[in-house]
C-alpha positions in Angstrom: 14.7 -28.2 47.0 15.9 -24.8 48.1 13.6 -21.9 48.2 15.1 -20.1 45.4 14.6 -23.3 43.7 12.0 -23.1 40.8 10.4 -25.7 38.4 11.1 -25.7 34.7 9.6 -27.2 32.0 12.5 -26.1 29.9 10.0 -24.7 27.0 10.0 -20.8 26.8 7.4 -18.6 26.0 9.6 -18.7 22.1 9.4 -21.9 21.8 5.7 -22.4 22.2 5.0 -19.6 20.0 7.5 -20.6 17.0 5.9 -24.7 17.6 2.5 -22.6 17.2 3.5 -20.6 14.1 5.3 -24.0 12.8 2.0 -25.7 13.1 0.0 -22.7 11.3 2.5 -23.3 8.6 1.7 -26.8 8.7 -2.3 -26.3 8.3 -1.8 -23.8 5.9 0.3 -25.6 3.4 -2.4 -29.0 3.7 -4.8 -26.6 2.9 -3.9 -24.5 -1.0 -6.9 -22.7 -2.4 -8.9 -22.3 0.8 -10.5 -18.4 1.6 -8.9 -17.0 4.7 -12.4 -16.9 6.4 -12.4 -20.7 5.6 -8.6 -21.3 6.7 -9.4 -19.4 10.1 -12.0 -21.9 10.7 -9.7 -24.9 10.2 -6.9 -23.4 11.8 -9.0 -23.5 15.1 -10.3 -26.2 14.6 -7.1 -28.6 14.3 -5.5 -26.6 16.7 -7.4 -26.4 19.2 -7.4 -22.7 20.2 -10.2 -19.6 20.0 -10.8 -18.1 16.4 -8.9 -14.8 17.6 -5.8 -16.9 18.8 -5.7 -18.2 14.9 -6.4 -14.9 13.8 -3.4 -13.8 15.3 -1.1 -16.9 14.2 -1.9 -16.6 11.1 -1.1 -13.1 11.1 2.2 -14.0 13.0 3.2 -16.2 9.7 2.3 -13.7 6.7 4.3 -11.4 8.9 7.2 -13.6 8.9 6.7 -14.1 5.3 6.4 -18.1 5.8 2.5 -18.0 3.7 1.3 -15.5 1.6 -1.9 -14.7 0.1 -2.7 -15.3 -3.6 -5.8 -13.7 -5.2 -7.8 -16.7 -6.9 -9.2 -14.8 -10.2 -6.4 -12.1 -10.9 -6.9 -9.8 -13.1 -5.2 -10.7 -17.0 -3.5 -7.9 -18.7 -3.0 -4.1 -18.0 -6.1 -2.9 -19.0 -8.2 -5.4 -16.6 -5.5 -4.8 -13.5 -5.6 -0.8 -14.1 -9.8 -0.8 -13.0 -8.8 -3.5 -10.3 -8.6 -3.3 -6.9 -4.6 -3.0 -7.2 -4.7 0.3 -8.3 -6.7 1.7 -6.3 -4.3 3.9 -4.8 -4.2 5.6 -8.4 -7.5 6.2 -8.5 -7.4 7.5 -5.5 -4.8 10.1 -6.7 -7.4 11.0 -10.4 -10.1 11.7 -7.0 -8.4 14.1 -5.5 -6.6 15.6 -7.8 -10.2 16.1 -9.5 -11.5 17.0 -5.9 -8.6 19.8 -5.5 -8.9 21.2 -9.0 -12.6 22.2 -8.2 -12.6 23.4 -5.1 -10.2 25.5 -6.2 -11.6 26.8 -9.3 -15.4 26.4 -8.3 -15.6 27.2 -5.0 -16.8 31.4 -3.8 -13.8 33.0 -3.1 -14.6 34.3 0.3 -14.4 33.2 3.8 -15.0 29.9 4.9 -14.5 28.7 1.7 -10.7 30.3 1.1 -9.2 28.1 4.4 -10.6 25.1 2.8 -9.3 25.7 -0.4 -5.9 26.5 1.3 -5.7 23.3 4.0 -6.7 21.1 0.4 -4.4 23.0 -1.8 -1.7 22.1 0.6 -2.3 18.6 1.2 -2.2 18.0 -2.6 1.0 20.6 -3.3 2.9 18.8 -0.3 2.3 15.1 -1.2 0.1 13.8 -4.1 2.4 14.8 -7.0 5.4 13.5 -5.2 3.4 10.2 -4.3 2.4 9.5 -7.6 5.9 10.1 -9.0 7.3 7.6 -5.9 4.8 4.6 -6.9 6.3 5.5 -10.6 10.1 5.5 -9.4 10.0 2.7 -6.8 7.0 0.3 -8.3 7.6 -2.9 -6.1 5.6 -2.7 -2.9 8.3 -4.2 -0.9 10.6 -0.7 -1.4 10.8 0.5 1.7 7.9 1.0 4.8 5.3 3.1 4.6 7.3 5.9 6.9 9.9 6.1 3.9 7.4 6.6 1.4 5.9 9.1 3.3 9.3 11.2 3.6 10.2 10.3 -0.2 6.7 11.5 -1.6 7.0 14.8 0.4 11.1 15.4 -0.7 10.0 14.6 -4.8 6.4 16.9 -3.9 8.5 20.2 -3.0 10.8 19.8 -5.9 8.0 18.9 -8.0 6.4 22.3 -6.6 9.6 24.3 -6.9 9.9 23.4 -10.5 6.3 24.2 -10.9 6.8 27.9 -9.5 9.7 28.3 -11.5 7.0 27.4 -14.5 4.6 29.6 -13.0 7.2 32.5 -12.7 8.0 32.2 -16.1 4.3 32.4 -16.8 2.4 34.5 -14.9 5.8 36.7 -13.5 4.5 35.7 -10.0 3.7 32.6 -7.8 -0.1 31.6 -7.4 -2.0 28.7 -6.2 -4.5 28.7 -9.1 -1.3 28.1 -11.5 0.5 25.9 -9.4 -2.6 23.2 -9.0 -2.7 23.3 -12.9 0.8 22.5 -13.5 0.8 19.8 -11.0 -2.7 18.0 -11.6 -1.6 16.6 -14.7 2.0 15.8 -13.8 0.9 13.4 -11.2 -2.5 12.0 -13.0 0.9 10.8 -15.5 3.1 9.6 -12.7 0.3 7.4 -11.5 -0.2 5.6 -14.9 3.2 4.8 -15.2 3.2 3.7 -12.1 -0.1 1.6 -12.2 2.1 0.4 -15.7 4.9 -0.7 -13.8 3.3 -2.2 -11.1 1.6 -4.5 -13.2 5.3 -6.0 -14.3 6.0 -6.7 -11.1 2.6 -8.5 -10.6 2.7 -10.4 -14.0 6.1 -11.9 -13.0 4.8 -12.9 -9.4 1.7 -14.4 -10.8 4.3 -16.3 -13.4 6.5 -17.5 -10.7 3.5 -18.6 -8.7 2.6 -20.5 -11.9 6.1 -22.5 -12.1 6.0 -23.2 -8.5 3.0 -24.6 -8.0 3.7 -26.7 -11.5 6.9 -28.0 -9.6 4.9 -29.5 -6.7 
C-alpha cells in the first residue's frame, strides 16, 4: 500500500446514522402505546447506546416525520379541547390582552409607570391581534415555520392597527393608545376562538384518521 493509501470500511458517517434512525423506527413501531420516558428506556436498551444518544435518535425520526406522537386520552369535543392543553396559546392571548388592558387603564399615569405601559402597549398593538387573526386564517400547524408566522402576525397586526385608528379617528377625531387597546382587545380575544374552533377540525380529522389506521393493522 502507498502512503496516500487509506483503509475504508465503505460505510459513511450517513449510512450509520440513517441504519440508526432505521432501527429507532424499528423499536418504535414494536413498541405502540408506550410513554416517551418509557420508549427512551427501551430504545437504549435494545440498542445499545447512552440514554442521550436515543434521546437524540428519536428526535432525529419525529424530525423526519417517520413516528409521531399521539396523546393517549385526547380531549372529545370542542368544549373539552378549548380548556386543553392545545389551546393554550389562546389563552395565552385572553392573558395578555387582559394584562395590557389594565395596565393601561389602571396603572398611575406618571413616570415609571408610562414606559411600561408604552413597551406593553406596543408588544400587543404590533403582534397579538395579528397573531390571533393568523391562527384563525391558517389553523393547521403545519402552515408555514414559526419565522413566517412571526412576519404574517406582525403584516395582519399593522393593518389590524391602521384600521383601528381609522375607527378611533372617526371616534375620538384623534389617534390614542387608550382607544386603540379597546378596539383591538376584543378583535383578537374573537380571532382566537375561531381559531381554537378551527383548530379543533383539523385535530378531530387527525384523531379520525389515526382511528382507521390503526383499525387497518
Amino acid at each position: 500500500m502507498g502512503a496516500d493509501d487509506h483503509l475504508t470500511t465503505g460505510k459513511t458517517k450517513e449510512d450509520s446514522d440513517e441504519a440508526q434512525s432505521n432501527q429507532v423506527e424499528k423499536i418504535v413501531a414494536s413498541h405502540p402505546g408506550e410513554d416517551v420516558k418509557s420508549l427512551l428506556k427501551i430504545i437504549s436498551s435494545e440498542s445499545r447506546i447512552s440514554l442521550e444518544k436515543a434521546t437524540k435518535e428519536f428526535n432525529r425520526v419525529l424530525d423526519d416525520g417517520k413516528v409521531r406522537l399521539v396523546n393517549q386520552n385526547p380531549p372529545t369535543g370542542l368544549v373539552r379541547y378549548f380548556f386543553s392543553i392545545y389551546s393554550f396559546w389562546y389563552w395565552l392571548v385572553v392573558l395578555f390582552t387582559a394584562s395590557v388592558y389594565a395596565l393601561n387603564f389602571y396603572l398611575p399615569k406618571m413616570y415609571p409607570y408610562e414606559y411600561l405601559k408604552y413597551l406593553v402597549g406596543a408588544v400587543f398593538v404590533l403582534f397579538i391581534p395579528g397573531y390571533a387573526l393568523n391562527e384563525a386564517l391558517f389553523p393547521n400547524s403545519e402552515d408555514g415555520s414559526w419565522f413566517s408566522k412571526l412576519l404574517t402576525s406582525v403584516a395582519l397586526s399593522i393593518i389590524i392597527v391602521v384600521m383601528g385608528g381609522l375607527f378611533s379617528i372617526l371616534r375620538q377625531g384623534t389617534i390614542l393608545l387608550d382607544p386603540i387597546i379597546s378596539v383591538l382587545a376584543l378583535p383578537a380575544v374573537i380571532f382566537g376562538v375561531i381559531g381554537v374552533w378551527r383548530k379543533y377540525g383539523y385535530f378531530a380529522l387527525s384523531m379520525l384518521a389515526l382511528k382507521i389506521g390503526q383499525g387497518r393493522k
